[in-house]
C-alpha angles and dihedrals in degrees: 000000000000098000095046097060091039080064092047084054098054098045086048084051091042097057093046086060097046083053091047087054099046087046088050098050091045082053101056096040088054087053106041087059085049100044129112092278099053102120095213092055085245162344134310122228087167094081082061091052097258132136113249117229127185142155143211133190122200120190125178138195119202126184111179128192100246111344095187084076126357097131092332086171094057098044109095092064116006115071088330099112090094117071127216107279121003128346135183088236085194137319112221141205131181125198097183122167138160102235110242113257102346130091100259152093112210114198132180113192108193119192135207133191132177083270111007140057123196142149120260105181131012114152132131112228120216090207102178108047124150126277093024088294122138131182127208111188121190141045120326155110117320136234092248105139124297126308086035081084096061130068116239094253082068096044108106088230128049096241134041122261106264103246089055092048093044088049094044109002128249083305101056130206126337128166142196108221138043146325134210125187127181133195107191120216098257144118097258125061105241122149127205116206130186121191122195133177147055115325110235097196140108121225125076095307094084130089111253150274105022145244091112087200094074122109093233098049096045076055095053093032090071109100138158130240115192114186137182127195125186117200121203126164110219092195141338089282098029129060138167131222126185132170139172132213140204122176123165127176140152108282098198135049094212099128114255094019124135106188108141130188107224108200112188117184132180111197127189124187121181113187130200118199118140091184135341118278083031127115110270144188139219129179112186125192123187127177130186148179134187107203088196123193105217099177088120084064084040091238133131120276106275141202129230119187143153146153141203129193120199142188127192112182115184111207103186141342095289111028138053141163125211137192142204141191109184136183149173141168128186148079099290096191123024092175085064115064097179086059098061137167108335129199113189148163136178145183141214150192133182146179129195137188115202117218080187137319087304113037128065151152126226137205116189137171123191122201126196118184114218107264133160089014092309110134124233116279147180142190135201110194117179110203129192115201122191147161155129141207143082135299143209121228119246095024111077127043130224117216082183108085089191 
């Protein structure tokens, strides 16, 4: 009797070990595609008919010059996103799936800050329509240029270039309504988008005063954004990428007015990868204006415009530099006297070390030269980037090309 159930013992031993082991090997297995050298930054759940999930985290720490009154009159919207000390710059999780046998990617982007929750991206993606053509309907990230596309924990700086923050805020645009791309059968890649619905962003682009809830401003808070890219590889390791913009929309909610804002923007993107897992370079331009009606203020018609340049060079694995010349000139805020015509430029340097594909720390510093009256200023941020999960194919977007 005792034997016996010594022998029931071992084989029930035995097969907890065999399940330890098993457990062990799928283990490894998970985390060796997920591991730092996974070229897609993860894994998919979505091919087993499983939703995706991931997270990423993004803090940041700002010590300004003199933050009382380095450009107080540009702050708001010009480089002012970051506080003094440390901030929770978001907190973000993803619910991705393809959905099972139908033509379509769901995604829910949801977004937390140190006060607020929102959702940043929800849209479901009919990925496989006929003549090259796909639809996103929802609410997401527009077609306007190039870094808009991408959320902050991908941008290569802590913080925005100015004229996009000045145009959008440090969140972008982001719009309520439908998207249509094209990629029409010809030799050449070129792609044709068409964005369509109410704008849900802060910055100049936004119909005025606020609140946005009002019948009249939703109205005037629908707006278009039309964009063309134009694709070319230059050789097998270099390729070039350009697009133009155009997005108009009403900029005021005063009934019967017909005051637009009219945003042109030309980007340019060259790339440098010989192979993956190889250093790479990418050099990124972006120019735009903001041809603005004002009658409702019962100023004169004004021009907005602006430009950055940037270049992100990643060394190694682990290590990259990046670098950034910004600009605008305008009036950011007419409905705002005391802020008046502005003139400013900026420029910044960074180093990063990667843990793995999604996980950084960056090392950033900001220089103003003194312009208008405004003195000379500078800013060191430290930011710290991190996450985890899966993700599905064709929803999010990598700005890392590692």
């Amino acid at each position: 009797m005792f034997r016996f159930l010594r022998r029931e013992r071992d084989r029930q031993n035995l097969s907890f070990w065999k399940m330890l082991l098993l457990i062990l090997t799928v283990g490894v297995i998970v985390l060796k595609a997920a591991s730092a050298e996974a070229h897609t930054k993860g894994i998919s759940l979505s091919r087993y008919g499983l939703v995706d999930m991931s997270w990423t985290g993004n803090v940041i720490y700002s010590n300004y010059s003199d933050y009382a009154n380095d450009f107080p009159q540009l702050r708001p919207y010009i480089g002012g996103a970051l506080s003094q000390g440390l901030v929770l710059k978001s907190f973000d999780m993803s619910i991705t799936q393809d959905l099972y046998q139908f033509p379509a990617k769901a995604a829910l982007f949801l977004a937390f800050g140190q006060d607020s929750a929102a959702i940043e991206e929800g849209f479901f993606l009919f990925h496989k329509m006929p003549l090259n053509t796909q639809l996103k309907v929802g609410q997401f990230r527009a077609q306007f240029g190039k870094l808009n596309q991408y959320h902050d924990h991908e941008w290569p700086f802590a913080n925005p270039p100015m004229i996009t923050t000045v145009l959008a805020s440090d969140d972008g645009f982001k719009i309520l309504g439908a998207e249509f791309t094209w990629q029409p059968p010809i030799d050449h890649a070129v792609e044709f988008a068409l964005d369509i619905g109410r704008r849900d962003t802060l910055g100049v682009f936004k119909a005025k005063p606020d609140p946005v809830d009002s019948e009249e401003n939703n109205n005037k808070n629908m707006f278009g954004i039309g964009k063309v890219t134009y694709y070319l590889d230059l050789t097998d390791a270099s390729s070039f990428e350009t697009g133009a913009t155009y997005a108009q929309g009403g900029n005021n909610s005063i009934p019967g007015n017909n005051d637009q804002d009219r945003i042109v923007g030309i980007d340019f993107t060259y790339k440098y990868k010989p192979a993956p897992f190889d250093p790479f370079v990418r050099w990124t331009t972006e120019l735009f204006q903001d041809n603005r009606d004002l009658g409702y203020l019962g100023l004169q018609d004004d021009t907005l415009k602006g430009l950055y340049s940037e270049v992100d060079y990643r060394m190694t694995y682990h290590w990259g530099l990046g670098g950034r010349f910004d600009y605008v000139k305008g009036d950011v805020e007419p409905d705002d006297p005391a802020l008046g015509d502005v003139a400013r430029t900026r420029y910044t340097a960074g180093v990063r070390y990667f843990l793995n594909p999604v996980t950084r720390v960056n090392l950033q510093y900001d220089h103003l030269p003194s312009s208008g009256g405004v003195p000379t200023a500078y800013v060191v941020m430290l930011q710290l980037n991190v996450g985890g999960g899966t993700v599905t194919p064709g929803v999010g977007k990598f700005y890392t090309l590692w």
